[in-house]
C-alpha positions in Angstrom: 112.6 183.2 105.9 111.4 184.4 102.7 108.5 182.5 101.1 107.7 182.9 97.5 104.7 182.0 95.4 107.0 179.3 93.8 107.4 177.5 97.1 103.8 177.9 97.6 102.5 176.6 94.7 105.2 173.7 94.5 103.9 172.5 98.5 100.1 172.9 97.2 100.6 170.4 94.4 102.5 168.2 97.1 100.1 168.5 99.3 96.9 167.7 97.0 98.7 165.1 95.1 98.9 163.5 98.6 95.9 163.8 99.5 94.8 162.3 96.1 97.1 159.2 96.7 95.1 159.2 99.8 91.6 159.2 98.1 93.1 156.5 95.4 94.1 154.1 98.1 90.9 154.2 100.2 88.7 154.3 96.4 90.6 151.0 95.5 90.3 149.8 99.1 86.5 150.5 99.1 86.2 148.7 95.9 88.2 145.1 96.7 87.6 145.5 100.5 90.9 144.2 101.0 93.9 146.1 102.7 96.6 146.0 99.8 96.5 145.4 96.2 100.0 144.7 95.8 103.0 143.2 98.3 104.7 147.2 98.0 101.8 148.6 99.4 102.3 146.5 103.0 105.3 144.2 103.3 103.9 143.2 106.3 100.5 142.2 105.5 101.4 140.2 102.6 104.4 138.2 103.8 101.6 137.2 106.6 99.1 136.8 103.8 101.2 134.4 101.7 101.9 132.0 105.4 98.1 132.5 106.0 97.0 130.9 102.7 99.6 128.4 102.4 98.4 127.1 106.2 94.7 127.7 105.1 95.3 125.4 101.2 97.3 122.6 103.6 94.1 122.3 106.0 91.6 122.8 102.8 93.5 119.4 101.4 93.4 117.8 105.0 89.8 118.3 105.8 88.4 118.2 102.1 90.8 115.1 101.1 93.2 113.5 102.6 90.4 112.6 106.3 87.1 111.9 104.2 90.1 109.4 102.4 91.1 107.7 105.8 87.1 107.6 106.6 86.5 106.0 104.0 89.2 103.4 103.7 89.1 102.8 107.7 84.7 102.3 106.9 85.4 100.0 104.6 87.8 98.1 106.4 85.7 98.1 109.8 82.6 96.6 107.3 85.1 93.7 105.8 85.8 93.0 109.7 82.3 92.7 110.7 81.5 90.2 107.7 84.7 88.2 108.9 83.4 88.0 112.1 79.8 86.9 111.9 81.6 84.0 109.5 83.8 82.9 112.2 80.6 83.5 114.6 78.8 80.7 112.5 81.9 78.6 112.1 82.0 78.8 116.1 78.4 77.9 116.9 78.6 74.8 114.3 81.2 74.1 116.6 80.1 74.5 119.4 76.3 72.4 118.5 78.5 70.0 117.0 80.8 69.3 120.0 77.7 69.0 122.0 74.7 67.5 120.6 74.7 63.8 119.0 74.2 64.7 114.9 71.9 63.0 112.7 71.6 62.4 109.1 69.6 65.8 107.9 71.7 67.6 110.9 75.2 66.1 109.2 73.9 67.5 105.6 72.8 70.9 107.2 76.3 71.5 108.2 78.4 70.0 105.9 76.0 72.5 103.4 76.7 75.5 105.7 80.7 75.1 106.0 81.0 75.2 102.4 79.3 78.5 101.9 81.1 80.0 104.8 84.5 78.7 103.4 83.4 79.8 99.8 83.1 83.4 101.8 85.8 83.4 104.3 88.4 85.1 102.0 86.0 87.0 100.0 85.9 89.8 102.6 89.7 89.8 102.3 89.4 91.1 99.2 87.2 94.1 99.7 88.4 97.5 98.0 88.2 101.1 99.1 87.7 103.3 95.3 89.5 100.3 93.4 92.2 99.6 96.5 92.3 96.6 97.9 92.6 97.6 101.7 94.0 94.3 103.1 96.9 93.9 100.6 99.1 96.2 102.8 101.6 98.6 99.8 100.1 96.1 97.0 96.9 97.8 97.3 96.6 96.7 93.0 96.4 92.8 93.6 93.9 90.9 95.6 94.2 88.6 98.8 92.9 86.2 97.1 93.7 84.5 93.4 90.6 85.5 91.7 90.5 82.3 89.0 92.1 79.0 88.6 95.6 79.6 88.0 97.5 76.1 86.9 100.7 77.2 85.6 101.7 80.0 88.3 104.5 79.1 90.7 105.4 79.7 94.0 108.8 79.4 96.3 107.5 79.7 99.6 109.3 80.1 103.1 107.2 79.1 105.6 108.3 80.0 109.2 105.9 78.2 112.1 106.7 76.9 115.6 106.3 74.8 118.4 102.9 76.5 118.8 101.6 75.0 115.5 102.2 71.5 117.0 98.7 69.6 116.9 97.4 66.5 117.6 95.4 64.8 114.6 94.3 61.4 113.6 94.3 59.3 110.6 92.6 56.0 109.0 92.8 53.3 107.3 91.0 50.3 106.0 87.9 52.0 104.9 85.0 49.9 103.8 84.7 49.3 99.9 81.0 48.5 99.6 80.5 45.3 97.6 78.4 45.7 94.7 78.2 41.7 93.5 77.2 38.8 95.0 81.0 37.7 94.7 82.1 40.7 96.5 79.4 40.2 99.6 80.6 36.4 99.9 84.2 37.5 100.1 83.7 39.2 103.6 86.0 41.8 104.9 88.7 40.6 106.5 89.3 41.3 109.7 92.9 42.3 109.9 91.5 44.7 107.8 89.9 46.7 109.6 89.3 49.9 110.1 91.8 51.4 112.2 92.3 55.2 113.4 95.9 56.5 114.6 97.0 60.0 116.1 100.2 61.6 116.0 101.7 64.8 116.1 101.5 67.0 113.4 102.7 70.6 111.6 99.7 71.8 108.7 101.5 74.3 106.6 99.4 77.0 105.2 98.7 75.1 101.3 98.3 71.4 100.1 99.1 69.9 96.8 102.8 71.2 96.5 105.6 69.7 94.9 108.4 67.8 96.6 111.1 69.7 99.1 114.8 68.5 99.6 115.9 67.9 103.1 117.9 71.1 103.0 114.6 72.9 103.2 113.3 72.1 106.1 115.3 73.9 108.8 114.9 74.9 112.3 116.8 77.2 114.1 119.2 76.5 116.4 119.8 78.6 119.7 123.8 77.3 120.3 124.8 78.7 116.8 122.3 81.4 116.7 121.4 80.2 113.0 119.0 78.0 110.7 120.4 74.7 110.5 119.0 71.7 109.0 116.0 69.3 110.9 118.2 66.2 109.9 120.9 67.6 111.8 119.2 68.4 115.2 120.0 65.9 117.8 116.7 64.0 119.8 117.4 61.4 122.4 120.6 60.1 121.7 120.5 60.4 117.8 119.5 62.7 114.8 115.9 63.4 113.3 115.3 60.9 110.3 113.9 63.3 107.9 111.8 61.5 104.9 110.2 64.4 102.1 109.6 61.7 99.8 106.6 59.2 101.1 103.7 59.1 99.5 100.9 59.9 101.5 97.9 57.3 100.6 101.2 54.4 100.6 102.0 55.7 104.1 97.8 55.1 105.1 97.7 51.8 103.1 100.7 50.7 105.5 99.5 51.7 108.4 100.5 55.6 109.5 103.7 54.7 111.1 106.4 57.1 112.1 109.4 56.8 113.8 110.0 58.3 117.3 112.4 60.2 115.9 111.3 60.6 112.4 109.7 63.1 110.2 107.4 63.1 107.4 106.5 65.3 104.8 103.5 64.6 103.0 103.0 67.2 99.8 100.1 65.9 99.2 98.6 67.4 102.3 100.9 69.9 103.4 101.4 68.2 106.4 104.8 67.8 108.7 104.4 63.9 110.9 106.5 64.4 113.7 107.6 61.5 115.8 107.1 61.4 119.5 110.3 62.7 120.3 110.8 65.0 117.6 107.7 66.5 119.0 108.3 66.5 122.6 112.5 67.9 122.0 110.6 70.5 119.7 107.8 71.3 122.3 110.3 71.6 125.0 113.0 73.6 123.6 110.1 75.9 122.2 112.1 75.9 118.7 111.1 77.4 115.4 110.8 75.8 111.8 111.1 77.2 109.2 109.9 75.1 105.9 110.7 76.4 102.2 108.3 74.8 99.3 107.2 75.1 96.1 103.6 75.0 95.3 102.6 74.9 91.8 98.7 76.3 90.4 96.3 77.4 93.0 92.5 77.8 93.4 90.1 80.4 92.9 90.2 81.9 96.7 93.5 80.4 97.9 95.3 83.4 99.6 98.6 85.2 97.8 101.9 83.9 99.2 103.0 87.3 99.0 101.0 89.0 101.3 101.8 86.7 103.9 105.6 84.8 103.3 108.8 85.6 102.0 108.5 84.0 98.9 109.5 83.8 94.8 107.1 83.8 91.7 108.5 81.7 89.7 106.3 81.7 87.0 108.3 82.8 84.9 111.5 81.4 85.0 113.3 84.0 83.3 111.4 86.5 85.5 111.8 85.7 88.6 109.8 87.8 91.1 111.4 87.5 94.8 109.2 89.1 98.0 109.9 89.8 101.5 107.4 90.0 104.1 107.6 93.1 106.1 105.1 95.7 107.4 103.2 97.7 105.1 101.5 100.2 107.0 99.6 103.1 104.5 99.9 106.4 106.1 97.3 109.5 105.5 99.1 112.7 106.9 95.7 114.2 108.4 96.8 117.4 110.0 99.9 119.1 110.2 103.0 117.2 111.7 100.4 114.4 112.1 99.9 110.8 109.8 97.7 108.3 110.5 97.8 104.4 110.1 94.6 103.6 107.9 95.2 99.9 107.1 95.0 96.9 109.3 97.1 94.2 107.1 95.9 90.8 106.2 98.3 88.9 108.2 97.4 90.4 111.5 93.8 89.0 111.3 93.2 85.8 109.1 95.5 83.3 107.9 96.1 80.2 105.9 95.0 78.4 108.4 91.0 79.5 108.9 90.5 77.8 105.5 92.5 74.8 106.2 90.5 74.7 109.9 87.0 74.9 107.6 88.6 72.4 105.0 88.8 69.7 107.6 85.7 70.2 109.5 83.8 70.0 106.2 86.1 66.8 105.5 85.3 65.4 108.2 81.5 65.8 108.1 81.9 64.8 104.7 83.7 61.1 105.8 80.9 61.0 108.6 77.6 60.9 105.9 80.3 58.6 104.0 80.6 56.4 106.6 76.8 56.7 107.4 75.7 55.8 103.9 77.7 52.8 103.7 76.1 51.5 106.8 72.6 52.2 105.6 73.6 50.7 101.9 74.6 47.7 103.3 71.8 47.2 105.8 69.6 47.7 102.8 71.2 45.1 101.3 70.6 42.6 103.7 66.9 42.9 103.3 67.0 42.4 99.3 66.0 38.7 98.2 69.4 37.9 96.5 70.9 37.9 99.8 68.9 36.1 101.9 70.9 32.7 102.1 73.1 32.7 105.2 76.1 32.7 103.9 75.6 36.0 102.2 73.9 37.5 105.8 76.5 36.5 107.7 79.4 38.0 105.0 77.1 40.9 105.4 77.2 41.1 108.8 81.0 41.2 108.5 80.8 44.2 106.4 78.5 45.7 108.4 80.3 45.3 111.7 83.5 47.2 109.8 80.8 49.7 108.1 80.2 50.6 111.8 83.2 50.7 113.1 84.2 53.5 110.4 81.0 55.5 111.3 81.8 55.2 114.7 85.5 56.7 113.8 84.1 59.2 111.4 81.4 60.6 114.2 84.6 60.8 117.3 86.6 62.4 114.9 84.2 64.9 113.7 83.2 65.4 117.2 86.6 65.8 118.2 87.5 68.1 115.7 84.6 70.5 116.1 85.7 70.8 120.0 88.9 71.5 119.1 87.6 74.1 116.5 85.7 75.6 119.4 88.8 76.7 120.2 90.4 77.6 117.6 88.1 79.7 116.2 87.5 81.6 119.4 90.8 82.5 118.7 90.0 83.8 115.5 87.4 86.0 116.5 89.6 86.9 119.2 92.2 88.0 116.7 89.2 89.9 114.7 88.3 91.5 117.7 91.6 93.0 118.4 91.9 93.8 115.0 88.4 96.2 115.2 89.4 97.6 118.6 92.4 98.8 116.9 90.6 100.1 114.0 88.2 101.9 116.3 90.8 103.4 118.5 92.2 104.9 114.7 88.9 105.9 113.6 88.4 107.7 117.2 91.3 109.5 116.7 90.8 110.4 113.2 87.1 111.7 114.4 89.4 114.1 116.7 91.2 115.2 114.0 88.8 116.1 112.0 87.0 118.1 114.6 90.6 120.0 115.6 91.1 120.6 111.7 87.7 122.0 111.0 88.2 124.5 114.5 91.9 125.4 113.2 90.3 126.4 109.4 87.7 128.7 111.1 90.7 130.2 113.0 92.6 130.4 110.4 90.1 131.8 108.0 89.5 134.5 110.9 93.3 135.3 111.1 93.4 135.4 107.0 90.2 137.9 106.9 91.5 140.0 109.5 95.3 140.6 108.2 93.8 141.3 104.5 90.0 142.4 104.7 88.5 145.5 105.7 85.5 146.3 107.3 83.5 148.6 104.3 81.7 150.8 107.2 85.0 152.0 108.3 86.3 152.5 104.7 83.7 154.6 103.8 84.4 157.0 106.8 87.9 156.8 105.6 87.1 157.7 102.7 84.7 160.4 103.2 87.4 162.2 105.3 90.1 161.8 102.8 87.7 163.1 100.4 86.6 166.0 102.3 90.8 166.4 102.7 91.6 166.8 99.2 88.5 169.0 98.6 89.6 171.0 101.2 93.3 171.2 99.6 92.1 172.3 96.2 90.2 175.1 97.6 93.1 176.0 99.6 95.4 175.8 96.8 93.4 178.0 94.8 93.0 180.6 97.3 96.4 180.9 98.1 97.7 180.7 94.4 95.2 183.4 93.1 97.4 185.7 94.9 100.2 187.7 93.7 102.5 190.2 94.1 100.8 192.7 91.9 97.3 192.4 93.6 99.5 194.7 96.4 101.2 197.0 93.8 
């Protein structure tokens, strides 16, 4: 084959231009230390480049974010928990000394004084906040537990499902001593059908007091033959059907004597309490039947828990605005690794209730009633010393208040006692509950620990993979490029050589 000096020289450019590419590439390699500038250069590298850093920026917003996020919401929540539970802790051992140990004056004002600071804080921690969150307040993470002020005008519709379960014994009084403040009053005596006198029934306490009148239509239970609510006046007990009475004043119902039916039952909106009669009780004990109660409760205290949190319920505030909620499960996610979302809030309704407050409301009424009680004893012994009631006919009236003065201390002090070991109890369940609660949290936080251990391996192994597709090392670069270099040297001396010659060098 014949090979000209045109074929020659056109290979030689071919050749050095090559080896110049060659050079280029390694000089620009050397310079960014990375394998390709642009996706043309290596298809390969930068399709796996682009699923590198996309993996890489997704475990960058994990680990940077979204855990020190759950951390800090699940650290705040754990601290809330803690409060709550030293609070129930005190609440228990108040219980506990009270149920125990005979109380005297200063020890009566020492814990009366101590219950109304832990009430004043036992929705408080409710309504801690994580960065302006409230972390209790499940998907409504911008309103409190808790209504933060006196609210008079706002409105509540509330459903209020209980049960069997929330059947309680409790006990109630009349006749209490008036202490007489004349002469006139002393020598009138206390009568003695008018005593003081203490009954116990069975009872419902719904979760607020002071609410306005219900129709019996409202107060349903629900019945297992039909598979539906139907209404309490409706349900058969003992040969008949439940007298239900939603309109009986409470301190008229005291005043004439707490009687109920045995198969009647009263609601009392003054108190937020459901009387049951003996039957009613024992038919809804043994057929282990729910209740369901819907109410309206208009203006709440600074404190007093949302209905919305915890019932299915309507704020009616505004009539022509008419705000209806459901009660469901709210649990707030965090995705915290890839394919992977944890649970970071533990909701209100799974730890504390209504009815802690309710529980601390009648402890501190009732130690309240006992220094009551207690005064009016000492008042009127005191009076029976003073001059103007010397004469016997004054010191024996006296003696007749006295003896009924007594007799209502001697109430108050069994029902306190009783109370407070029935609250030992109850509020072991509590902390129970709380417990649970912050085992629950812990096993979250323990796996969230995990997590963030696995996530910060996986970005090392993934920064590794990423440097390794797309980085060189500069010590091998350089002896890449010194060869290439030495290469295209090599071609231009080459070329010149073998391009300096022509046919007429031979002629």
């Amino acid at each position: 084959m014949r090979v000209t000096n045109s074929m020659i020289s056109k290979n030689s450019m071919t050749n050095m231009n090559n080896n110049k590419v060659n050079v280029n590439t390694l000089n620009n390699q050397m310079t960014t230390q990375k394998k390709i500038s642009r996706p043309s250069e290596d298809p390969v590298v930068a399709i796996r480049a682009l699923r590198l850093r996309s993996n890489l920026n997704e475990l960058n917003q994990y680990f940077e974010r979204n855990i020190p996020d759950a951390k800090s919401w699940i650290e705040v929540t754990e601290s809330a928990l803690i409060n709550m539970q030293r609070i129930m802790d005190d609440v228990y051992n108040e219980c506990v000394a009270g149920s125990n140990d005979p109380l005297n004056e200063q020890d009566r004002a020492a814990i009366l004084k101590n219950l109304q600071s832990l009430r004043d804080q036992v929705y408080r921690e409710g309504n801690a906040d994580c960065a302006g969150r409230y972390v209790f307040t499940g998907y409504k993470t911008n309103k409190q537990l808790t209504f933060p002020e006196d609210e008079a005008k706002t409105e509540y519709f509330i459903t209020e499902k209980v049960s069997y379960k929330d059947i309680e014994e409790n006990r109630y009084y009349n006749n209490q001593v008036v202490v007489p403040n004349t002469p006139a009053e002393v020598l009138a005596g206390k009568d003695i059908s008018k005593m003081p006198q203490e009954y116990t029934h069975k009872r419902i306490h719904l979760s607020y007091e002071g609410t306005e009148s219900l129709t019996r239509g409202d107060l349903k239970y629900y019945d297992e033959t039909i598979g539906d609510w139907d209404s309490l006046s409706n349900m058969e007990v003992n040969g008949g059907v439940v007298n239900v009475t939603v309109d009986q004043s409470y301190d008229v119902w005291v005043a004439g004597g707490c009687q109920v039916g045995d198969r009647q039952v009263l609601y009392f909106k003054e108190t937020g309490e459901l009387i049951l009669g003996k039957d009613v009780a024992n038919q809804l004990g043994s057929d282990k039947t729910q209740l369901s109660i819907g109410y309206t409760k208009k203006g709440f205290a600074e404190g007093e828990l949302r209905p919305e949190h915890y019932f299915d319920c309507e704020d009616r505030t505004d009539p022509n605005n008419v705000v209806k909620y459901t009660k469901q499960n709210q649990e707030i996610k965090f995705t915290v690794a890839f394919n992977q979302s944890l649970t970071v809030n533990t909701q209100a309704s799974d730890v504390f209730d209504a009815s802690i407050g309710r529980d601390v409301d009648e402890l501190t009424n009732a130690v309240q009633a006992a220094i009551a009680a207690h005064d009016k004893v000492k008042t009127i012994k005191d009076m029976q010393k003073q001059a103007q009631y010397s004469d016997a006919a004054s010191q024996a009236a006296l003696g007749e208040w006295l003896e009924a003065a007594e007799k209502e201390a001697v109430y108050a002090d069994n029902n306190m006692k009783k109370l407070y070991s029935k609250g030992v109890g109850k509020f072991q369940d509590y902390k129970d509950t709380i417990t649970l609660a912050r085992t629950d949290l812990g096993s979250r936080e323990d796996r969230l620990k995990l997590t963030e251990t696995r996530v910060s391996d996986q970005q090392t192994t993934f920064e590794q993979l990423k440097s390794r597709n797309e980085d060189m090392e500069l010590s091998d670069i350089i002896i890449e490029y010194t060869a290439a270099y030495n290469a295209y040297q090599a071609s231009l001396q080459a070329s010149a050589k073998a391009n300096g010659m022509t046919l007429l060098n031979y002629l």
